[in-house]
Each structure stands twice: as structure tokens, then as C-alpha cells.
N, CA, C and O atoms as CSV, one atom per row, in Angstrom:
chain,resi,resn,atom,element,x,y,z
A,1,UNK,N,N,6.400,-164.864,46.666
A,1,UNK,CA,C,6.064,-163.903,47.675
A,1,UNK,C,C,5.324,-164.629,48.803
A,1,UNK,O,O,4.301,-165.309,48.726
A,2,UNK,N,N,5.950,-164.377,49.690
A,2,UNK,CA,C,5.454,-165.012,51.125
A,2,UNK,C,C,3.829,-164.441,51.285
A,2,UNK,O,O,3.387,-163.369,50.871
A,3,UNK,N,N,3.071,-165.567,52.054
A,3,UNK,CA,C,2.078,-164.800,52.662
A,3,UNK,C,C,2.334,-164.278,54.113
A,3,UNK,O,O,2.843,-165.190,54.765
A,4,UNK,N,N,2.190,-163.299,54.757
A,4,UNK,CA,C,2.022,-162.495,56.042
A,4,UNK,C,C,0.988,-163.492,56.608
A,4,UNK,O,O,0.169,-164.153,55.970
A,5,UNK,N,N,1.200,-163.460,57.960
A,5,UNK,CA,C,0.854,-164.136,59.505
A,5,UNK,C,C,-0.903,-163.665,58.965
A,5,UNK,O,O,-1.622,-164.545,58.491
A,6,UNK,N,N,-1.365,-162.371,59.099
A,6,UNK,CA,C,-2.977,-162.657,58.894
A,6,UNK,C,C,-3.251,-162.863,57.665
A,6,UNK,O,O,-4.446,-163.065,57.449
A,7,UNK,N,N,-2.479,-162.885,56.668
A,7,UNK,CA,C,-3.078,-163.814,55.274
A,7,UNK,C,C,-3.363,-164.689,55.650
A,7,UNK,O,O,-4.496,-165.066,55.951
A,8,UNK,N,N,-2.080,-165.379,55.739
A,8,UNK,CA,C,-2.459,-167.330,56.055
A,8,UNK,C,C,-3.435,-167.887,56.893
A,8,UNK,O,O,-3.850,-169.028,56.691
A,9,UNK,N,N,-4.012,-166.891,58.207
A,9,UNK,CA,C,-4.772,-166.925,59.085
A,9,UNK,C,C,-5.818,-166.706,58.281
A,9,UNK,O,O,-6.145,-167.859,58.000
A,10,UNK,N,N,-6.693,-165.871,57.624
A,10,UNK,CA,C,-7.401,-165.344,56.350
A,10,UNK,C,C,-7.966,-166.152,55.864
A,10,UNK,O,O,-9.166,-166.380,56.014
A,11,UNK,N,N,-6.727,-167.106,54.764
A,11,UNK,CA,C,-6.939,-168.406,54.040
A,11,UNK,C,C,-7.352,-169.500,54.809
A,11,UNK,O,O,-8.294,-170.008,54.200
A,12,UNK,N,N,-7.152,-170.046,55.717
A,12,UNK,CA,C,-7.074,-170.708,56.763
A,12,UNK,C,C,-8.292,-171.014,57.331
A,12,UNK,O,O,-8.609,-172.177,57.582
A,13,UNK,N,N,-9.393,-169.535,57.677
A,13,UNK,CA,C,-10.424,-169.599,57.779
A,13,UNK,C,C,-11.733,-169.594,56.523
A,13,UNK,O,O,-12.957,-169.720,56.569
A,14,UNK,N,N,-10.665,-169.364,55.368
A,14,UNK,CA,C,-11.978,-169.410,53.773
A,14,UNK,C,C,-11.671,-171.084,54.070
A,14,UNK,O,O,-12.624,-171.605,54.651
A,15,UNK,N,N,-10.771,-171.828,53.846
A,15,UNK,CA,C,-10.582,-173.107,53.967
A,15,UNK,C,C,-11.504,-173.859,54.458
A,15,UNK,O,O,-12.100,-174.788,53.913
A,16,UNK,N,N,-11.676,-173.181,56.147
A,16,UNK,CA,C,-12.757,-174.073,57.105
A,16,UNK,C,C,-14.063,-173.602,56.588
A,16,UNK,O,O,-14.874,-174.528,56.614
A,17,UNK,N,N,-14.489,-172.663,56.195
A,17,UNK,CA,C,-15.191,-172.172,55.779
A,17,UNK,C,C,-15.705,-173.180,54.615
A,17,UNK,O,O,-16.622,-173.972,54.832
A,18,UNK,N,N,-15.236,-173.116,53.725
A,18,UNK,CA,C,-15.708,-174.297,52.327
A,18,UNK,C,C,-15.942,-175.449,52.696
A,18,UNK,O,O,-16.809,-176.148,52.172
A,19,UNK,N,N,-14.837,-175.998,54.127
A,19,UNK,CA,C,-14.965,-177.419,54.196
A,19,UNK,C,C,-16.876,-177.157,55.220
A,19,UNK,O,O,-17.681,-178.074,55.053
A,20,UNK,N,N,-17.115,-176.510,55.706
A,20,UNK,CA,C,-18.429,-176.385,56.357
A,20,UNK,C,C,-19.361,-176.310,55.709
A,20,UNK,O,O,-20.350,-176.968,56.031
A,21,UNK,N,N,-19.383,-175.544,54.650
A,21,UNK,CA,C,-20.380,-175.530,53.659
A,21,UNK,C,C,-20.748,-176.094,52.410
A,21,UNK,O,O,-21.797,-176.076,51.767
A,22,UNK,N,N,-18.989,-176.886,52.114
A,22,UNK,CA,C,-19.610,-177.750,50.770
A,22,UNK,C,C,-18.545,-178.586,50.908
A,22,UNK,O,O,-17.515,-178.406,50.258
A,23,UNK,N,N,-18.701,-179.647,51.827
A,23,UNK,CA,C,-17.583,-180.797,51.561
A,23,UNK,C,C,-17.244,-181.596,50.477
A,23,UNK,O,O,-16.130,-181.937,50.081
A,24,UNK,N,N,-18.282,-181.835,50.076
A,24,UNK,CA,C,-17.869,-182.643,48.793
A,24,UNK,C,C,-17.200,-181.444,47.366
A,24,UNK,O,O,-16.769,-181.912,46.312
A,25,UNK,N,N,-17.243,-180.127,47.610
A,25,UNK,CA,C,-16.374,-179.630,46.387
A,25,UNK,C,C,-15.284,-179.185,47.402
A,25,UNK,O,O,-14.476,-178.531,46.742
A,26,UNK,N,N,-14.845,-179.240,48.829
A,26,UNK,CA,C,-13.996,-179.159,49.053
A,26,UNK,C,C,-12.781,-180.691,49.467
A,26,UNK,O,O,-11.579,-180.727,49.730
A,27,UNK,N,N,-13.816,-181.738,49.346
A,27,UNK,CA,C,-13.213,-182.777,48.914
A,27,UNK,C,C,-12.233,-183.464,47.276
A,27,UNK,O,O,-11.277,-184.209,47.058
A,28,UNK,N,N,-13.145,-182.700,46.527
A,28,UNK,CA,C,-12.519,-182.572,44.996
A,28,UNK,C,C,-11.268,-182.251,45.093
A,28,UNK,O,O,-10.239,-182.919,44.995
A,29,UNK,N,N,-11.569,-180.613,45.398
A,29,UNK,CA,C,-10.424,-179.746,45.588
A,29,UNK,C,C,-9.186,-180.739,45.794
A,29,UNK,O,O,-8.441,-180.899,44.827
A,30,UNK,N,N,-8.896,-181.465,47.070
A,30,UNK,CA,C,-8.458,-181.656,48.186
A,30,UNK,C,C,-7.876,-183.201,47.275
A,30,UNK,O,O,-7.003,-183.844,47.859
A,31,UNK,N,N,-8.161,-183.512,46.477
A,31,UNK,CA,C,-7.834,-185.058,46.096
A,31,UNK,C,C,-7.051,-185.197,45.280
A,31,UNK,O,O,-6.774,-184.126,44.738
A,32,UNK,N,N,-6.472,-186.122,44.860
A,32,UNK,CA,C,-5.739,-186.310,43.868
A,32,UNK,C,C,-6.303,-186.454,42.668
A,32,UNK,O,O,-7.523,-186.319,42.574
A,33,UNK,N,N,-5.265,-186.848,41.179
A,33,UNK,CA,C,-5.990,-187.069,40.562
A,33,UNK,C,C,-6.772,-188.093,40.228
A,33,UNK,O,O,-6.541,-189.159,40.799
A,34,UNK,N,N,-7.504,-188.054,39.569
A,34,UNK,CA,C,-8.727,-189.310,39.638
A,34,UNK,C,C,-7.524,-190.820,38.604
A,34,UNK,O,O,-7.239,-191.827,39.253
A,35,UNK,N,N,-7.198,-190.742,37.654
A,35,UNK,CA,C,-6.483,-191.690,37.121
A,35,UNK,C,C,-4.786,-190.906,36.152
A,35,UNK,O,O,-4.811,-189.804,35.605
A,36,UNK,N,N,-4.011,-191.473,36.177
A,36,UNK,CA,C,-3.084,-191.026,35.229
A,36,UNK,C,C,-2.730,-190.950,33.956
A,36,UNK,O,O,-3.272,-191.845,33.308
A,37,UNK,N,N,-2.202,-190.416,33.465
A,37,UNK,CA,C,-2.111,-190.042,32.013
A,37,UNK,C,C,-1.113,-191.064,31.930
A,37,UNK,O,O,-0.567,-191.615,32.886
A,38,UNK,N,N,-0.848,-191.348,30.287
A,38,UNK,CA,C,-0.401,-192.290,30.149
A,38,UNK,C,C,0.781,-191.083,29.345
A,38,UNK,O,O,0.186,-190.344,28.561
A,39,UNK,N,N,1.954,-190.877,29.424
A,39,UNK,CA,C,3.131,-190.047,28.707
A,39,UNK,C,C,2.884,-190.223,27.182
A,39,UNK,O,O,3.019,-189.296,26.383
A,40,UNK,N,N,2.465,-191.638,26.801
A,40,UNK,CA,C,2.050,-191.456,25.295
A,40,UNK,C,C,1.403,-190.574,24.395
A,40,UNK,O,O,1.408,-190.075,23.269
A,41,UNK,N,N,0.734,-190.664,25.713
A,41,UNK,CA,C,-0.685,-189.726,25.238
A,41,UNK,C,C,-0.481,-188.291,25.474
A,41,UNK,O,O,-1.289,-187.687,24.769
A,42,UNK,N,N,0.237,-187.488,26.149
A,42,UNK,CA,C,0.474,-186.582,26.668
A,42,UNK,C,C,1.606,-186.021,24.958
A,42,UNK,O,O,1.329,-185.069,24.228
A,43,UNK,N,N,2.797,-186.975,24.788
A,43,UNK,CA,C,3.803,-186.444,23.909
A,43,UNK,C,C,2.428,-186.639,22.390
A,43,UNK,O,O,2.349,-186.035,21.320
A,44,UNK,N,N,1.818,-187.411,22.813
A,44,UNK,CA,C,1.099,-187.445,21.268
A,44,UNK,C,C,0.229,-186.241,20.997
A,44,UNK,O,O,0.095,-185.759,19.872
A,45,UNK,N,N,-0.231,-185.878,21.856
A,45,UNK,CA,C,-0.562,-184.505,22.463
A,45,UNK,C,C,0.186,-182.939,22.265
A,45,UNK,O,O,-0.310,-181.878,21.885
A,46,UNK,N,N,1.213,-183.186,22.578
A,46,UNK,CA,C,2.049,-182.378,22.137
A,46,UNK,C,C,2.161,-182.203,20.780
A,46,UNK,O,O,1.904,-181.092,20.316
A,47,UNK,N,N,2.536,-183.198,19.985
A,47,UNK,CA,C,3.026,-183.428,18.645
A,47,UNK,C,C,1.577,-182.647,17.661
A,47,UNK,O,O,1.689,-181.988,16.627
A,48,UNK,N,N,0.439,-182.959,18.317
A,48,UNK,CA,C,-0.637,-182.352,17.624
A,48,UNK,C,C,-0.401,-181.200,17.946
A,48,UNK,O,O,-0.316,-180.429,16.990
A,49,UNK,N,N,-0.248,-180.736,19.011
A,49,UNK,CA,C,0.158,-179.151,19.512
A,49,UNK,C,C,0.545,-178.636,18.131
A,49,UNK,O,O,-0.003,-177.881,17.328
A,50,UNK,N,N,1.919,-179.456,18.153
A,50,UNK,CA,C,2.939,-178.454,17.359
A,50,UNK,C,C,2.677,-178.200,15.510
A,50,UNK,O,O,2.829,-177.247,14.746
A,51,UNK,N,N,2.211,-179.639,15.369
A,51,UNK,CA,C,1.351,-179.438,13.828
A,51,UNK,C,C,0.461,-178.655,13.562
A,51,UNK,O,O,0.386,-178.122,12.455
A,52,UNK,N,N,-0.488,-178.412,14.644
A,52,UNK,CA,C,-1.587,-177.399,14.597
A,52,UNK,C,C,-1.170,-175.912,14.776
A,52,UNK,O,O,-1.917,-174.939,14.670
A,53,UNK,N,N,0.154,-175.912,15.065
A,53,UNK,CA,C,0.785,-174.273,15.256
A,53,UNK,C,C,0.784,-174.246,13.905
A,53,UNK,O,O,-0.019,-173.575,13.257
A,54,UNK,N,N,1.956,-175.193,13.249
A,54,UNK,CA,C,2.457,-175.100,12.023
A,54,UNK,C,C,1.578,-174.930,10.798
A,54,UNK,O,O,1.790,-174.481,9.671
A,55,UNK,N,N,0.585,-175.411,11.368
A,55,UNK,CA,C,-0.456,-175.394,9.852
A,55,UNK,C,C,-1.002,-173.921,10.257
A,55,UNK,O,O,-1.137,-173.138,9.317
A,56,UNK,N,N,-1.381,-173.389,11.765
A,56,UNK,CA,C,-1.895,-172.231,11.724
A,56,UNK,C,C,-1.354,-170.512,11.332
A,56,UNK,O,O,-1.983,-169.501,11.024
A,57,UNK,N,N,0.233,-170.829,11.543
A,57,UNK,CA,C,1.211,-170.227,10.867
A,57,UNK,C,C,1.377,-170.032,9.259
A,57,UNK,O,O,1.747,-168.993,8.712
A,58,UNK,N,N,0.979,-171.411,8.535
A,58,UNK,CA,C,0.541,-171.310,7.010
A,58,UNK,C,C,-0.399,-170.884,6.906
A,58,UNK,O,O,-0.556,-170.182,5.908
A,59,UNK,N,N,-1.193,-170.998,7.554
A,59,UNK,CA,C,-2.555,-170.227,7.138
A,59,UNK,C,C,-2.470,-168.807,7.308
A,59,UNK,O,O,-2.887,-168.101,6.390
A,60,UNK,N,N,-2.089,-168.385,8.132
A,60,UNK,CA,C,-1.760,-166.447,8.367
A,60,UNK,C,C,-0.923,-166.148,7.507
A,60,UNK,O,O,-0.987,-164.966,7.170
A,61,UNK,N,N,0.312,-167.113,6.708
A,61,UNK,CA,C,1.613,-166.108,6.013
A,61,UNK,C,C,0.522,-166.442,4.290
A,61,UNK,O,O,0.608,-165.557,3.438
A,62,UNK,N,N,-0.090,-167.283,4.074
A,62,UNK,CA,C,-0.913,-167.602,2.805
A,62,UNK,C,C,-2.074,-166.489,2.812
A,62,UNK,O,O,-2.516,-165.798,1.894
A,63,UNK,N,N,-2.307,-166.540,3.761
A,63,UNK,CA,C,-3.852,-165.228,4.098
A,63,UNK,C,C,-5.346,-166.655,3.765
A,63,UNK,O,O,-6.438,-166.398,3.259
A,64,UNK,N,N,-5.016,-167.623,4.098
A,64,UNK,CA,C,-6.327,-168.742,3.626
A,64,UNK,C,C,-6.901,-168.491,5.073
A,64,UNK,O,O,-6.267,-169.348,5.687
A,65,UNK,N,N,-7.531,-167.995,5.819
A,65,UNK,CA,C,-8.315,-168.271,6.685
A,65,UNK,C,C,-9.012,-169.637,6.774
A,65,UNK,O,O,-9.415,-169.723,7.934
A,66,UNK,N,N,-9.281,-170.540,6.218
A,66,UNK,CA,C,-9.569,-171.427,6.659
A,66,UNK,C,C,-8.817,-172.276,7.124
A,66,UNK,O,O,-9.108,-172.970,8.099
A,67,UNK,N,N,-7.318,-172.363,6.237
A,67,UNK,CA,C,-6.345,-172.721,6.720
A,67,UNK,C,C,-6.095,-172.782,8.449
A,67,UNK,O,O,-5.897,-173.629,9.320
A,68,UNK,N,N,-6.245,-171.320,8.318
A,68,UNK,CA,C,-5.437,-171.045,9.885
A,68,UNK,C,C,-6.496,-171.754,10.733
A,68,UNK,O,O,-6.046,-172.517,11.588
A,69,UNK,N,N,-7.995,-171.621,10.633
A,69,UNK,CA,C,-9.022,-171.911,11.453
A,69,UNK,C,C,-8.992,-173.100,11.719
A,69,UNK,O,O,-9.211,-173.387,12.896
A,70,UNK,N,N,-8.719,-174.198,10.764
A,70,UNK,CA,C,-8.161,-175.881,10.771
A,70,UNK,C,C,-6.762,-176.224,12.100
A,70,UNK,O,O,-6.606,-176.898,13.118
A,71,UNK,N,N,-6.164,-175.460,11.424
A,71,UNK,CA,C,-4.586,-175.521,12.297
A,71,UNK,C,C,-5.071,-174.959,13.610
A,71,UNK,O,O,-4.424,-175.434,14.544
A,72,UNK,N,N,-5.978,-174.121,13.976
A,72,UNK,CA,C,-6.419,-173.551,15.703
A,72,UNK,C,C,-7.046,-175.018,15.826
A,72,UNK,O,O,-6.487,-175.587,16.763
A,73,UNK,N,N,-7.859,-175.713,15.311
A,73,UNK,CA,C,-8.826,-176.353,15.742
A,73,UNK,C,C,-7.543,-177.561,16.002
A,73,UNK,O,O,-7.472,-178.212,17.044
A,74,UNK,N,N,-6.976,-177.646,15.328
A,74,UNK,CA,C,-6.016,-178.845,15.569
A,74,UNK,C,C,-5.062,-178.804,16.884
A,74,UNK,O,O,-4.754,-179.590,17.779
A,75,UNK,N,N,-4.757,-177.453,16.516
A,75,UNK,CA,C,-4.502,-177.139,17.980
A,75,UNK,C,C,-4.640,-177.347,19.343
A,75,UNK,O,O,-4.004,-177.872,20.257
A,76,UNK,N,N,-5.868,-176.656,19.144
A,76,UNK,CA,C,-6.625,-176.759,20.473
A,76,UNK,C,C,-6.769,-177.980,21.062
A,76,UNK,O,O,-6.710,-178.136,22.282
A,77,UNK,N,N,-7.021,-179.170,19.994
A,77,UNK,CA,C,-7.687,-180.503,20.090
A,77,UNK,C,C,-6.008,-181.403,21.029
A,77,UNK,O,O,-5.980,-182.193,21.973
A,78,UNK,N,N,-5.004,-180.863,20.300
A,78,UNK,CA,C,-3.591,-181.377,20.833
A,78,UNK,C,C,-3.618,-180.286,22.657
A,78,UNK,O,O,-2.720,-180.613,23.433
A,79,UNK,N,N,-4.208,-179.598,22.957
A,79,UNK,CA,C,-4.095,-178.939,23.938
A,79,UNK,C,C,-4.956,-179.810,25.017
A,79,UNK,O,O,-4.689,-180.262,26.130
A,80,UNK,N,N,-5.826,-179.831,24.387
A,80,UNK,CA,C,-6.797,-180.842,25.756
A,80,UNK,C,C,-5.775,-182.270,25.577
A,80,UNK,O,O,-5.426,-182.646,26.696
A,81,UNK,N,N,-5.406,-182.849,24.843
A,81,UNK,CA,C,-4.799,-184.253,25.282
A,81,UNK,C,C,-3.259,-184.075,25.657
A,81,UNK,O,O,-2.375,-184.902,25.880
A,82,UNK,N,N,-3.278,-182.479,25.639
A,82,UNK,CA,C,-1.857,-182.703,27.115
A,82,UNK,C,C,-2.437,-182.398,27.698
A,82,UNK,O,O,-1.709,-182.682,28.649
A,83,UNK,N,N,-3.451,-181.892,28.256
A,83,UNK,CA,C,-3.679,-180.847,29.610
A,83,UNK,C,C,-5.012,-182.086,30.061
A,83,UNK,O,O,-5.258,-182.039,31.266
A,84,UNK,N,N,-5.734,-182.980,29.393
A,84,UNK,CA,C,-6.672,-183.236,29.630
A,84,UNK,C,C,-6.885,-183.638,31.081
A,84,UNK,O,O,-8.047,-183.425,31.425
A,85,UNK,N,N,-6.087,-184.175,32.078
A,85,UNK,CA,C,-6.400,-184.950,33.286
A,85,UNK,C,C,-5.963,-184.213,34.219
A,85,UNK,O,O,-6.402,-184.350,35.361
A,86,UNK,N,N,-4.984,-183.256,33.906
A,86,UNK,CA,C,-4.493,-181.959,34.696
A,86,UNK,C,C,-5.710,-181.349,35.468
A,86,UNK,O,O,-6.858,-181.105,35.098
A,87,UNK,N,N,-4.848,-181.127,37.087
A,87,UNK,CA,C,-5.895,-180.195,37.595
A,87,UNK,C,C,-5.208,-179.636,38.613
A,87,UNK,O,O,-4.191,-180.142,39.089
A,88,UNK,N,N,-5.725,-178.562,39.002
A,88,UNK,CA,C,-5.834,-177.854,40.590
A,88,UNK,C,C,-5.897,-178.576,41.637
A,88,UNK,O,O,-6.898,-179.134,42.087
A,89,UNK,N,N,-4.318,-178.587,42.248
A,89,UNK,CA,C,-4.340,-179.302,43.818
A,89,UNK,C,C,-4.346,-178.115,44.616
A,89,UNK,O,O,-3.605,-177.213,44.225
A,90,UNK,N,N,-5.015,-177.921,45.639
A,90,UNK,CA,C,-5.239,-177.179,46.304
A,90,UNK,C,C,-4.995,-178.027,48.083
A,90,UNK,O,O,-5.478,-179.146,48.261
A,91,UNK,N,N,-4.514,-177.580,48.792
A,91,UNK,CA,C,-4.310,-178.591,50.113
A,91,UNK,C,C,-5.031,-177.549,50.724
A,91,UNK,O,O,-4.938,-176.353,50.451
A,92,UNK,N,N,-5.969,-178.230,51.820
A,92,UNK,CA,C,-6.520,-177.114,52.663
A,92,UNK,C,C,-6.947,-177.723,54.158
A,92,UNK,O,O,-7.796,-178.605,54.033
A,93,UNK,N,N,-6.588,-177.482,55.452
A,93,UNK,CA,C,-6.241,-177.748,56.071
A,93,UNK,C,C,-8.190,-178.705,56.720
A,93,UNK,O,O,-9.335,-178.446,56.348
A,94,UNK,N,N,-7.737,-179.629,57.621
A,94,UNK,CA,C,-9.343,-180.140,58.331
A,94,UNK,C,C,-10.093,-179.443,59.012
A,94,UNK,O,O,-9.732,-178.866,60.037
A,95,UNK,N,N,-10.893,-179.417,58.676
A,95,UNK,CA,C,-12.176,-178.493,59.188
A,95,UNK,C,C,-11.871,-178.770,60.819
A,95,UNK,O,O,-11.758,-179.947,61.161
A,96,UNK,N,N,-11.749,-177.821,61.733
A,96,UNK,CA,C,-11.655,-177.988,63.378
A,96,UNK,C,C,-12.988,-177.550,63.868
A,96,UNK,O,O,-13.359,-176.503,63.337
A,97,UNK,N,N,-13.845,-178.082,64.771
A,97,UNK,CA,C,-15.071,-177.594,64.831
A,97,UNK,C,C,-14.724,-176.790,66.401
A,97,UNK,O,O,-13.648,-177.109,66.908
A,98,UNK,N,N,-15.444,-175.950,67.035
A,98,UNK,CA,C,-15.118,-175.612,67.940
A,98,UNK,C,C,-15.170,-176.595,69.247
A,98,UNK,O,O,-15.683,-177.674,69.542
A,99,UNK,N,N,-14.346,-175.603,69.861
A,99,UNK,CA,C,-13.652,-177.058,71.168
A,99,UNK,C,C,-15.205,-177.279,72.294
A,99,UNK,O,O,-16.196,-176.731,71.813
A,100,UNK,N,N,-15.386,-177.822,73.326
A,100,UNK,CA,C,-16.390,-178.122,74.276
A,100,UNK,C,C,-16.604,-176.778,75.027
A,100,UNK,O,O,-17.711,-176.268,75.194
A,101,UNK,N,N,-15.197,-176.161,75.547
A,101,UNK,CA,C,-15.285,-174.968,75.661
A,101,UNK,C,C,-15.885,-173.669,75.300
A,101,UNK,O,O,-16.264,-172.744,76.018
A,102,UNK,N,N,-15.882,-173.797,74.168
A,102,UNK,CA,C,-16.220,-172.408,73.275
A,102,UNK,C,C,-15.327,-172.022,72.884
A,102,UNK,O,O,-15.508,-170.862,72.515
A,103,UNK,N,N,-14.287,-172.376,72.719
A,103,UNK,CA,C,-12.769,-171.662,72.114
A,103,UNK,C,C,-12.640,-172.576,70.298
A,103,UNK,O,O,-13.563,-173.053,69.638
A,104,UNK,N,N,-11.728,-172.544,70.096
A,104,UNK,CA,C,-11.568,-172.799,68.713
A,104,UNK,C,C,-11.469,-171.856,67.545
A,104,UNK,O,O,-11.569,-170.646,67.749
A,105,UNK,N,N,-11.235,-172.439,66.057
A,105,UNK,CA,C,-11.141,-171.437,64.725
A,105,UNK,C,C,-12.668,-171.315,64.511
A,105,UNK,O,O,-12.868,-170.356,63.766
A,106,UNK,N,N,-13.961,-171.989,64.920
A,106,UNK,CA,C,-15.215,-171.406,64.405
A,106,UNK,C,C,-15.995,-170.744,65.910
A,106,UNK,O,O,-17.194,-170.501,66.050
A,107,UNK,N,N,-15.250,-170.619,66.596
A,107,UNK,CA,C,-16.091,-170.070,67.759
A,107,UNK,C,C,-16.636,-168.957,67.772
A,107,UNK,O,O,-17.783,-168.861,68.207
A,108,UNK,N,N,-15.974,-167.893,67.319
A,108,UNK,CA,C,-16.459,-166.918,67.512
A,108,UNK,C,C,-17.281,-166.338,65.992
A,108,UNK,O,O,-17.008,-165.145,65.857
A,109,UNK,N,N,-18.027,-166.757,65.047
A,109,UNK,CA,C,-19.039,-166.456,64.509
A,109,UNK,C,C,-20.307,-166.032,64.772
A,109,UNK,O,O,-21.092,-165.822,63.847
């Protein structure tokens, strides 16, 4: 779904907005990621994923609750080492300060 002409205008100004008031978390935002995952680590990741379903699945059709609580934890643990380096790119446009004039995107505040 498209954004409309004063959305983007909207966003546009939360944008300049963040970059004015907190550059350095709108620098985060704004960056890449810090280092790359290595695919090893990501499919090895996975593979815990899928063992930790499987054991948590035995644990619910057995009724062992601890079972299942092992297999979540295993889970979970295979979830951060795919997802671990993953993040939110967000692009947001350079802060424009107003022109000499008085015209510009922060002028009229």
C-alpha cells in the first residue's frame, strides 16, 4: 500500500525531526549492519530451530512438561543464532536545516 503525498511529507518531517534531536540513534537507525553473519552459523541456527520444535512437539503429545520447556528453550536459543545480527534498516532522508532565507522543511516551527 502506497503512502499518499502528505504521508510521505509526515514521515519526512518525523525523519528530520529525530535526525535534530538524537543523531546518534538516528545514525544507528540509518547504518548498516555492524559485521556479517557467517551462513554457517545462520543454517546451524536453523537446525537448532528445528530440533527444538521437535523435541517441543514430544513434549506436548507425551504431556512431560519439562520436556516441552527444554525443546522451547532450545528453540528459542536456535532463534537468536538465526536472527542474531539481523536488524531494522530504516533509510531516512538528511536533516535540511532551514535556508538563509527563512524558507526550508524546519522553518516554520
Amino acid at each position: 500500500m502506497a503512502l499518499t503525498e502528505h504521508e510521505r511529507h509526515q514521515l519526512e518531517l518525523l525523519a528530520e525531526h529525530l535526525l535534530q534531536e538524537d543523531p546518534r540513534l538516528a545514525a544507528k537507525l540509518c547504518a548498516g549492519p555492524a559485521e556479517s553473519v557467517r551462513p554457517a552459523r545462520r543454517v546451524t541456527g536453523a537446525f537448532v530451530l528445528l530440533v527444538g520444535t521437535f523435541i517441543l512437539m514430544a513434549g506436548i503429545a507425551t504431556q512431560l512438561t519439562g520436556l516441552g520447556l527444554v525443546g522451547f528453550a532450545i528453540m528459542a536459543s536456535g532463534a537468536y543464532f538465526v536472527f542474531e545480527h539481523t536488524r531494522l534498516r530504516i533509510s531516512m532522508p538528511r536533516a535540511k536545516g532551514p535556508s538563509p532565507d527563512g524558507s526550508g522543511p524546519l522553518a516554520n516551527q
